[in-house]
C-alpha positions as CSV (number, residue, x, y, z in Angstrom):
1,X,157.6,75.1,109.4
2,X,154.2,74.5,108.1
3,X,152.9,77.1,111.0
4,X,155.1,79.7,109.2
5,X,154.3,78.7,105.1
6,X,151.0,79.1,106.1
7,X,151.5,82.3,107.8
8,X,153.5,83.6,104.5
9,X,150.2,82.1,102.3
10,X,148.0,84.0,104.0
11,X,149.7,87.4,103.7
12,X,150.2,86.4,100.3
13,X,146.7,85.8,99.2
14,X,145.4,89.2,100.9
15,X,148.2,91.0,99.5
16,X,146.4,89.4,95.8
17,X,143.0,90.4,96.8
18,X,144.0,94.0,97.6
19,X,146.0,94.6,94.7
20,X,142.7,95.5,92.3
21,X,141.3,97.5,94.3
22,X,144.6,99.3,95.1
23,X,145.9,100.0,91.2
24,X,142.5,100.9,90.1
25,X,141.7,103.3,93.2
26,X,138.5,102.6,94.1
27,X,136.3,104.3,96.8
28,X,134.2,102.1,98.4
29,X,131.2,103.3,101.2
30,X,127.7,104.4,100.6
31,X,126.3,106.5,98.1
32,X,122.6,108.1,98.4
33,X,120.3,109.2,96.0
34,X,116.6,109.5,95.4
35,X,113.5,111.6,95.2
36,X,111.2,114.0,97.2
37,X,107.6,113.2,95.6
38,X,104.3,115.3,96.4
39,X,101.2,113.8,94.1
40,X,97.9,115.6,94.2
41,X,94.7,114.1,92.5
42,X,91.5,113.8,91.7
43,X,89.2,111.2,90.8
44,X,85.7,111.5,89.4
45,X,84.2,108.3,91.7
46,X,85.2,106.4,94.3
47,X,87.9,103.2,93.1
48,X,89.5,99.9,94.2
49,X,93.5,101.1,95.6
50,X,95.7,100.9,98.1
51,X,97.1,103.3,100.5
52,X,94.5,106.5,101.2
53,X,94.1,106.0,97.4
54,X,97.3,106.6,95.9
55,X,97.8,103.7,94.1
56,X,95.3,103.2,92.4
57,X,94.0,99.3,90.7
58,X,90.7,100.4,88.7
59,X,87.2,102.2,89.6
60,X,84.8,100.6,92.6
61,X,81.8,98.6,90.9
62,X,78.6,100.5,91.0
63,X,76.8,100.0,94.2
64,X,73.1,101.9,94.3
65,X,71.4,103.2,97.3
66,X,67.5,103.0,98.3
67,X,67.0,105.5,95.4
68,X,69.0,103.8,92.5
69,X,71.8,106.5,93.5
70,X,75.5,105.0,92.9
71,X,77.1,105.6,95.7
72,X,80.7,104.8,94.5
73,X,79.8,108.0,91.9
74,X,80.9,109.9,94.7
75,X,84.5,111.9,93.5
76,X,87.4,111.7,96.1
77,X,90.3,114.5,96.3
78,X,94.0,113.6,98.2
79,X,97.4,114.5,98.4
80,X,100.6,113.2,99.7
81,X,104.2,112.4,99.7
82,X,104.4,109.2,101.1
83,X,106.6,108.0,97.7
84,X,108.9,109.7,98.4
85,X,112.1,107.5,98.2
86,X,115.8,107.1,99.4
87,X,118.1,104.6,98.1
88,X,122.1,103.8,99.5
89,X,124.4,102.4,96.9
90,X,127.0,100.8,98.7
91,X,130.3,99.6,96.9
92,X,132.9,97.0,98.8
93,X,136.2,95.7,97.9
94,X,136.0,92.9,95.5
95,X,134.8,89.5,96.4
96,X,135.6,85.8,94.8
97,X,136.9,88.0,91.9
98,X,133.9,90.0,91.4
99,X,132.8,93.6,91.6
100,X,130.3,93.7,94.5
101,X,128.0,96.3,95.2
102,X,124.5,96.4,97.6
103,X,121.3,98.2,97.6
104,X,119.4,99.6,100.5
105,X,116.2,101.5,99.2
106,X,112.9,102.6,101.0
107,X,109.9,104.9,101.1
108,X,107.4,106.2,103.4
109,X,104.5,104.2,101.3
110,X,104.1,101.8,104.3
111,X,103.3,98.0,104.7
112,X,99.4,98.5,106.0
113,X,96.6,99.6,103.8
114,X,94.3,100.1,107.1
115,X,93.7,104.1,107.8
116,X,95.9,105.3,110.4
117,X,97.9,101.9,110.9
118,X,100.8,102.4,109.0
119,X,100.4,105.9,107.4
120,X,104.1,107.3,106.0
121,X,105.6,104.4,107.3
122,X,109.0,103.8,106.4
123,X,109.5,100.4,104.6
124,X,111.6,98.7,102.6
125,X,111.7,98.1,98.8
126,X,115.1,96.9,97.7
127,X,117.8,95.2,99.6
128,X,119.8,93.2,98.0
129,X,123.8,92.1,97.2
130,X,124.9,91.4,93.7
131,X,128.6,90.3,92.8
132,X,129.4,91.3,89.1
133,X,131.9,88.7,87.3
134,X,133.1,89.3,83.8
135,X,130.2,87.8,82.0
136,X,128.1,86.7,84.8
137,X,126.1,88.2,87.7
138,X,124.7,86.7,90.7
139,X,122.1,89.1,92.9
140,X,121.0,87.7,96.6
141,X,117.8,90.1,97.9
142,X,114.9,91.5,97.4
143,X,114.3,93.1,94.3
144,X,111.6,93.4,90.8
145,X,109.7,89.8,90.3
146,X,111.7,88.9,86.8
147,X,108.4,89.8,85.3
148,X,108.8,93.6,85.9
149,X,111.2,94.5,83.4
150,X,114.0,97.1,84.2
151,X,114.8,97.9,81.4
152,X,111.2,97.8,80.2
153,X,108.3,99.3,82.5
154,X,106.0,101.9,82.4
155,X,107.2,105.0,83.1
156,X,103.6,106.7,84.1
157,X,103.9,109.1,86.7
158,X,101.0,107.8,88.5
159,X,102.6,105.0,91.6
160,X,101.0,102.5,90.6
161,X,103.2,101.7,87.6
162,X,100.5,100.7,85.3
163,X,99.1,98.0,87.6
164,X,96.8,95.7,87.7
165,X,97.9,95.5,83.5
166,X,101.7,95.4,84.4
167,X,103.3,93.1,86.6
168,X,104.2,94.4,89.9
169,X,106.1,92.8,92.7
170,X,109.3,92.8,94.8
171,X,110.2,89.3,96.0
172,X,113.7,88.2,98.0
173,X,114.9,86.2,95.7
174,X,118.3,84.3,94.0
175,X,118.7,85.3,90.6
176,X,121.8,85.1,87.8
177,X,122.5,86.7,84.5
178,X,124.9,85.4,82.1
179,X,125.9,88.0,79.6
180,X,126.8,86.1,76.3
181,X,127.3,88.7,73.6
182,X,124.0,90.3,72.8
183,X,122.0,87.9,74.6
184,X,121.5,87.9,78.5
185,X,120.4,84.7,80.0
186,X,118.3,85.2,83.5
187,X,117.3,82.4,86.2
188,X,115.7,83.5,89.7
189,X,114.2,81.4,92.7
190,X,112.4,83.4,94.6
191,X,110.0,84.1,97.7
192,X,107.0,86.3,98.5
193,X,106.8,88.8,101.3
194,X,104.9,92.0,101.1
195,X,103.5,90.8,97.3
196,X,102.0,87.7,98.2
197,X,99.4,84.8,97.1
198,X,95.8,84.5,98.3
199,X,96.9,82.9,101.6
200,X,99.8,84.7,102.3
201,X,103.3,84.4,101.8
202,X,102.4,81.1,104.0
203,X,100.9,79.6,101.0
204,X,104.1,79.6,99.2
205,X,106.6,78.6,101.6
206,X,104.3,75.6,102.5
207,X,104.5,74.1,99.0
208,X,108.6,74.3,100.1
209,X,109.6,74.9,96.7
210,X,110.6,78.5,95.4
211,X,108.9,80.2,92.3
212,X,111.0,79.3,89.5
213,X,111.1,82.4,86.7
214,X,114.0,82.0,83.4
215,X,114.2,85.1,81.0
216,X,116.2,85.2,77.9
217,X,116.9,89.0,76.7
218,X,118.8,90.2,73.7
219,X,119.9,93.8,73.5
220,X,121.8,96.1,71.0
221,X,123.3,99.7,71.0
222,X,124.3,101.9,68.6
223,X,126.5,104.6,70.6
224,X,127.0,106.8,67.2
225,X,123.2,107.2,66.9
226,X,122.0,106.5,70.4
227,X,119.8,103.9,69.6
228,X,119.5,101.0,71.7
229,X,117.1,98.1,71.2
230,X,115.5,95.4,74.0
231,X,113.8,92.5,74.0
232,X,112.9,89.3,75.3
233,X,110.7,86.5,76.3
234,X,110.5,84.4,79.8
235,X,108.4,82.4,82.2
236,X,108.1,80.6,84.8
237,X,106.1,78.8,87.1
238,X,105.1,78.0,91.0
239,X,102.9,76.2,93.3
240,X,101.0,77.4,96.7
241,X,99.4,75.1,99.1
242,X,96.8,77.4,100.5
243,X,96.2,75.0,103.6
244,X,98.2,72.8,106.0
245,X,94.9,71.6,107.7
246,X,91.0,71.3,107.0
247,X,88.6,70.9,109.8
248,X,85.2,68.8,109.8
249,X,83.8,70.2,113.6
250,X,86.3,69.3,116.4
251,X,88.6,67.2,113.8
252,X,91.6,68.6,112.2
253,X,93.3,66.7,109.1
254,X,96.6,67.5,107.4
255,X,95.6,69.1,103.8
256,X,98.0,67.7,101.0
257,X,96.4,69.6,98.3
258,X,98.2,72.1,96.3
259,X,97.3,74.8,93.3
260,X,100.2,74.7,90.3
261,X,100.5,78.0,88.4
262,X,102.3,79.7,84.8
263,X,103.1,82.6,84.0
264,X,104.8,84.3,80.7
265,X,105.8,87.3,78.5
266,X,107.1,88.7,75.9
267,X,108.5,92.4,75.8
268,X,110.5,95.2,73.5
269,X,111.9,98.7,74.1
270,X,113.1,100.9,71.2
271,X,114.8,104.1,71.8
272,X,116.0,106.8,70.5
273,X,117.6,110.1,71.3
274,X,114.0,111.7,70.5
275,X,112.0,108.6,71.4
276,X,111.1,105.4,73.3
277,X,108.3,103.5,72.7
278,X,107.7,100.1,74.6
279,X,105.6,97.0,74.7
280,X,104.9,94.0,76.8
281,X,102.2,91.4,77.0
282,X,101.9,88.7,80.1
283,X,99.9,85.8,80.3
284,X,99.2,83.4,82.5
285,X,97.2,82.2,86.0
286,X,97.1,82.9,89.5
287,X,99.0,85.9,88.8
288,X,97.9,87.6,92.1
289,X,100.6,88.3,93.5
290,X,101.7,90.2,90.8
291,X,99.1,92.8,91.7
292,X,96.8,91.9,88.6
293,X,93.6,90.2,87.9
294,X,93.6,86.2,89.0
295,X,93.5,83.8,91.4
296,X,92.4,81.0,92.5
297,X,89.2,78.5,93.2
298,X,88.0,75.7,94.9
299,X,87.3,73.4,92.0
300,X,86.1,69.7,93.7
301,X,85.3,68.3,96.8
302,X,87.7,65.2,96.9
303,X,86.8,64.0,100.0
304,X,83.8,65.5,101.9
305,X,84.6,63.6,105.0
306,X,87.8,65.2,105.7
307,X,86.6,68.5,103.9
308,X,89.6,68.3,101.4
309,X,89.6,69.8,98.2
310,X,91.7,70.4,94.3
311,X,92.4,74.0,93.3
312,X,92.1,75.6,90.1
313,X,93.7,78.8,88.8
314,X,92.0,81.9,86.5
315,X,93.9,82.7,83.8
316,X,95.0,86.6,82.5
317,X,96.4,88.4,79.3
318,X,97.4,91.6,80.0
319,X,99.2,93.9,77.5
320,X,100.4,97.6,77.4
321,X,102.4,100.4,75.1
322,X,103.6,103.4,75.9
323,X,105.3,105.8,73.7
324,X,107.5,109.1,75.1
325,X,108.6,112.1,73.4
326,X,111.5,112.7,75.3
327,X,113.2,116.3,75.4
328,X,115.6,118.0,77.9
329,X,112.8,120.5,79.2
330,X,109.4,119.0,77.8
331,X,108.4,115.2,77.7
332,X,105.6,114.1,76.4
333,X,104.0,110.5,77.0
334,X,100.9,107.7,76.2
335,X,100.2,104.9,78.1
336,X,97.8,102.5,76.9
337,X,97.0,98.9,78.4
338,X,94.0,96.6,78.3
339,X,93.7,93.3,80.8
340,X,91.3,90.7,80.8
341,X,90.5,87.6,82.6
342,X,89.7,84.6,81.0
343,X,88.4,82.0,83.6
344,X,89.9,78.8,84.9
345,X,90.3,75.3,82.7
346,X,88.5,73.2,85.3
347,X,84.9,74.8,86.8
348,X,85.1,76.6,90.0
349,X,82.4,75.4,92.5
350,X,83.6,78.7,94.5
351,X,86.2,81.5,95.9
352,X,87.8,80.2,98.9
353,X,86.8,81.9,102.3
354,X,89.1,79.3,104.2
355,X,92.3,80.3,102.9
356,X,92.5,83.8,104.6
357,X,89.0,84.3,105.4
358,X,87.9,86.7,102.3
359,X,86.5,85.7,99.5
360,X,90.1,87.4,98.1
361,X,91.6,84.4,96.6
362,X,90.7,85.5,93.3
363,X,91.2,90.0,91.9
364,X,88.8,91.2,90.2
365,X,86.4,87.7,89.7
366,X,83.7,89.4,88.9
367,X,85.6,91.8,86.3
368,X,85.6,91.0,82.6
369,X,88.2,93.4,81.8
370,X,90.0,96.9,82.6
371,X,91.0,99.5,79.9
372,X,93.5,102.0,80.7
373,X,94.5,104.9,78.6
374,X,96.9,107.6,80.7
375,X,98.7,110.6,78.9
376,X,101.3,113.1,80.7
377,X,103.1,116.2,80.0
378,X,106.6,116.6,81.9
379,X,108.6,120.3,82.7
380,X,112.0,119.2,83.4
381,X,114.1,122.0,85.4
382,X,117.8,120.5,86.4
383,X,116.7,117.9,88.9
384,X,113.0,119.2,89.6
385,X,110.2,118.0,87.6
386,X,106.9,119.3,87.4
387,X,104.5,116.8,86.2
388,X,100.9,116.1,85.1
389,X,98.9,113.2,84.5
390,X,95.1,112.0,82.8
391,X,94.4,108.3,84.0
392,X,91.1,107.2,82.2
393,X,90.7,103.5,83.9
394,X,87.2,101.3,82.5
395,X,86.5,98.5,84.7
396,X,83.8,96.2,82.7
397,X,82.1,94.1,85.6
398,X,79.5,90.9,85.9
399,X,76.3,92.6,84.7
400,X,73.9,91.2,87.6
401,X,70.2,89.8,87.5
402,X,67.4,91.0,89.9
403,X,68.5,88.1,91.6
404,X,71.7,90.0,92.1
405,X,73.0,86.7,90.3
406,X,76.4,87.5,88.3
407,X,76.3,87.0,84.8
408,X,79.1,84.7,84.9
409,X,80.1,80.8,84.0
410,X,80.8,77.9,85.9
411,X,84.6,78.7,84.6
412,X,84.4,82.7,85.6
413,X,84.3,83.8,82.0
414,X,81.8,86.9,82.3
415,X,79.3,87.5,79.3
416,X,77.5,90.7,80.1
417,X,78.9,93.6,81.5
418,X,78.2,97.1,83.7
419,X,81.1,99.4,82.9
420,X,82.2,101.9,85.5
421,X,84.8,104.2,84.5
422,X,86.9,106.6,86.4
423,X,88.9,109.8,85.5
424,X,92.3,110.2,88.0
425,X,94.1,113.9,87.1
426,X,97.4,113.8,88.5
427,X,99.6,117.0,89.6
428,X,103.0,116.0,91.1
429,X,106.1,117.6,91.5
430,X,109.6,115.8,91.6
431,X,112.9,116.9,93.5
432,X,115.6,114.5,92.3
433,X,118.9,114.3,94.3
């Protein structure tokens, strides 16, 4: 008897869970959109990028030859399609009462920077699961770090998104939104993978605790006008420990110490039917594996014996604008950001070489600041674009002595400067489908 009740439960309960889907008629598969991408540019000297030079951070630091020549003057021409991108929407019945939908998206920008390595290789930006409740959404995957803002990012044509000045990163990662009116609450734990820390993505599973990010938005729509409003403030905060072990000749001895880090911003979009214009600002340290200037040092000995020692981070402000004419066959835009780093609060006795054996625990220590201005003109034809971009990029770096000495504090704040600027014209053209 209790065989057959729960026979007739069973039946009963998948008869309720189809019933949605059936009276609303739902399809549910895999959708595909995406681009077909061909950039073509120029630079006027050689510059600090990833990728055969397509995304590019900021212009190489002057470097003379035997003749007081510069050889990083040199210009550079490229082209290539490797952004080209295709995503797979995929829809699903219903799930513990929520809408469910997944995300499958990659390109052919690779996961090697090496020449030749990984060249057009196919990898992956987004996968990810989300179940949408009434109020309340819960996303399990890789996706944008909380501080790259969907609904507020540049929209440059150039790849690099406005980095190093905007955030950039994907991370795997749990995140939930809770949609209260006007205001949407975020949370996220997450991981690193192909944007990691000096160290690795090691470095942060080591410390066995996630990054910990919380976002509060607000947002507002007007559909009689079509004017919508965004904007919103968040943080968060993680920890790295850089090494399991230190060595002192033959010995090895478990390492303990960690590096602590913050990060936060604040952000607004207002558009129009005519006209967007945005703004964010992020500060905060260690924020390299957000693509942007920071690190981290060695900042004390604390036990010379067994070679163990205390991290300190560099802190960043980074802000940018941009402002778009929008129109259905010419756009018009200006992008404007400025970065700068501003040292550690403990002094750095030096860059790390035993954390991944570069002196790369800290981007751009020996840059003051970057200033980026980057206009564009858009021709918009159905679902082609033809597009072109001006990326003027001024990288102020450690002026030097004859010592070859940087002009730069026991906290990394740089004083004097060299400037080396670059000019990156962008032609691209955009097949949408």
């Amino acid at each position: 008897m209790k065989f057959n009740s729960m026979i007739v439960l069973l039946i009963l309960l998948a008869v309720a869970i189809q019933l949605p889907a059936q009276e609303e008629k739902r399809e549910f598969g895999i959708q595909f959109s995406g681009f077909v991408k061909s950039d073509f540019f120029y630079d006027s000297r050689q510059t600090v990028s990833i990728r055969e030079g397509h995304f590019l951070l900021y212009p190489a630091e002057a470097q003379p030859d035997a003749d007081n020549r510069d050889i990083q003057a040199a210009p550079s021409l490229n082209f290539l399609s490797i952004q080209t991108r295709l995503t797979g929407t995929i829809t699903t019945p219903d799930a513990f009462g929520a809408r469910v939908k997944g995300v499958i998206e990659a390109d052919f920008f690779g996961n090697e920077n090496a020449a030749f390595v990984d060249a057009n290789g196919f990898r992956l930006r987004h996968a990810y699961a989300q179940l949408s409740w009434r109020k309340t959404e819960l996303l399990l995957g890789q996706y944008w770090h909380p501080l790259f803002i969907p609904g507020c990012f540049s929209d440059v044509i150039s790849f690099n998104t406005g980095s190093p000045i905007q955030p950039f990163s994907r991370n795997p990662q749990i995140r939930v939104i809770h949609h209260a009116g006007k205001l949407h609450l975020l949370a996220a734990l997450s991981a690193q993978r192909d944007f990691t820390s000096a160290g690795g993505s090691g470095a942060l599973r080591n410390s066995a605790l996630p990054e910990m990010q919380a976002q509060v938005q607000y947002e507002s729509k007007d559909a009689a006008s079509g004017k919508e409003f965004l904007a919103g403030v968040g943080g968060g905060v993680k920890w790295l420990k850089p090494l399991l072990y230190t060595e002192v000749g033959a010995k090895k001895y478990a390492a303990d110490q960690t590096v602590s880090s913050y990060s936060c911003t604040a952000f607004a979009r207002m558009k129009s039917p005519a006209a967007t214009f945005k703004l964010q600002a992020v500060y905060g340290s260690n924020l390299f594996d957000l693509l942007m200037l920071g690190g981290y040092g060695v900042s004390e000995v604390t036990d010379s014996q067994r070679n163990a020692v205390a991290y300190t981070a560099t802190r960043t402000l980074a802000v940018w604008s941009e402002a778009i004419r929008t129109g259905r066959k010419i756009q018009l835009g200006l992008w404007a950001g400025y970065t700068r780093n501003l040292g550690s609060l403990a002094p750095i006795l030096y860059y790390s070489d035993r954390v991944d054996g570069t002196l790369a625990t800290v981007r751009g220590a020996n840059i003051k600041s970057i200033l980026r201005f980057s206009p564009r003109l858009v021709l918009v034809a159905g679902k082609f674009n033809f597009a072109l971009e001006t990326e003027y990029t001024a990288a102020a770096y450690a002026a030097k002595d004859e010592a070859g000495k940087l002009s730069r504090d026991a906290y990394g704040v740089i004083d004097r400067t060299a400037q080396a600027t670059n000019v990156r014209v962008l032609f691209a053209t955009i097949l949408k489908f």
